[in-house]
N, C-alpha and C positions, 0 to 999 in steps of 0.2 A: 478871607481864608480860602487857601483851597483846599474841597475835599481828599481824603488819603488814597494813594491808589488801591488797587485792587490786589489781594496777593492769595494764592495759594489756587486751587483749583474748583474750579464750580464743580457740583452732583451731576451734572450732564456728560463733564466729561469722565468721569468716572467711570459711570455706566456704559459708556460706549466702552471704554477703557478694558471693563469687565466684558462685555458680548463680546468684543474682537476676542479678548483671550479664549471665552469660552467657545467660543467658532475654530479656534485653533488646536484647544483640546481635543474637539470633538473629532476635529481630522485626526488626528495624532493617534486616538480612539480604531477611528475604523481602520485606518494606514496599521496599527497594529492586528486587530481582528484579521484581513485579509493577507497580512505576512502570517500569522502560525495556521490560516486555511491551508493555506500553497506549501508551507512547510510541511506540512502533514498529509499535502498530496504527493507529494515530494519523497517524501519516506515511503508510503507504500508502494511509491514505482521502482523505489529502489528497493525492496522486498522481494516487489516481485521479480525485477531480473536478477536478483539473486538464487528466489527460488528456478526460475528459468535455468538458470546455470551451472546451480547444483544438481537435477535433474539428468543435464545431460553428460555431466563430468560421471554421477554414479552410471551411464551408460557408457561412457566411454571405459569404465571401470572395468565394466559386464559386456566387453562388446560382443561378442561371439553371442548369447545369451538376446543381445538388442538386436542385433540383424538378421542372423540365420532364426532363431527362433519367434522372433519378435513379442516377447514377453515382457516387451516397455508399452507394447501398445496399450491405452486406458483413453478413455472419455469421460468428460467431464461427471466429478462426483463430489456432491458434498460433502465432507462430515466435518463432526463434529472435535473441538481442542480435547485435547486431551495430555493432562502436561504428568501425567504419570509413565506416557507412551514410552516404550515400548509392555515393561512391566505388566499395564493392565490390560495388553490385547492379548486374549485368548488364542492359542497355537502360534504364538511369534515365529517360536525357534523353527515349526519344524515347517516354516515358509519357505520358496526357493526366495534366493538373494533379489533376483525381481523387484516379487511378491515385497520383500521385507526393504526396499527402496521404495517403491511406489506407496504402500504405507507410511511412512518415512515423511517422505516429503508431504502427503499429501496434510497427514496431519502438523507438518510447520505450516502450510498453505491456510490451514484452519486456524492455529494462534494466531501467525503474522499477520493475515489478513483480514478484513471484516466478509463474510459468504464466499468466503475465497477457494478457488477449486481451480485444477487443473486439468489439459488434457494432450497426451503425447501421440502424434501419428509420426511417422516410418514410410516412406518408400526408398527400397534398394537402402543405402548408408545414411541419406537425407532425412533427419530427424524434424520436424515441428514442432516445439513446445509452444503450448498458450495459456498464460496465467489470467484467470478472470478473479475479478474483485470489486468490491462496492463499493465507492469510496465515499458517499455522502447516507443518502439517506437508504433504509434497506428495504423499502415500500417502494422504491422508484428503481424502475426497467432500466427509466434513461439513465442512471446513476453509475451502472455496470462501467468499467475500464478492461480490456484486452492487454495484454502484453504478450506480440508473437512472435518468440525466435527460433530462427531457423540457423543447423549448423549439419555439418557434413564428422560421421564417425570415426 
């Protein structure tokens, strides 16, 4: 008599069976983690040259105001969101237009961003906006991102 053959799949290959897949997951794992990192850094660049942009459109708005007086000029400052703004800032109205732009934005710069702050220089019509932001951890220096555009009024 001869013995029956063999049929169905030994436990060995199972297990291999099983670690390939789980080797596959795992990548599948990180390949997502690293897509919504980069998505997310992705969003805030595009924040911030928005905010860059809307900055210099309320100056082109205000130009007379931006150039001759240079009432855009500001350096970097922090604060704080504030999603009741304008409402809860004390003496809004009786701001100049500036004044009630550079507020403005700076507090969208403090929602939209994580330590997010901006700062506008001026020479002659040539404007510099630079949106700074922190896009990982908020304990790290090196973490800080620039965004610096430069456009003519």
């Amino acid at each position: 008599m001869r013995p029956a053959g063999q049929r169905g799949f030994t436990l060995v290959e199972v297990l291999i069976a099983v670690l390939v897949l789980a080797i596959g997951l795992l990548g599948l794992a990180g390949l997502q983690a690293s897509s919504l990192r980069f998505n997310h850094d992705a969003q805030l660049r595009t924040q911030a040259t928005l905010l860059a942009y809307d900055i210099a459109d309320r100056m082109r708005a205000n130009r007379e105001a931006a150039i001759n007086e240079g009432d855009y000029d500001a350096g970097f400052a922090v604060t704080s969101c504030d999603v009741d703004f304008p409402d809860s800032f004390p003496g809004y109205a009786s701001l100049s237009v500036a004044d009630q732009d550079l507020a403005e934005w700076r507090n969208q710069m403090a929602c939209l961003l994580p330590l997010g702050e901006g700062s506008v220089t001026r020479v002659d019509d040539v404007v510099t906006v630079t949106v700074r932001w922190n896009e990982r951890d908020p304990d790290d220096p090196a973490a800080m991102r620039d965004f610096v555009f430069q456009t003519r009024l």
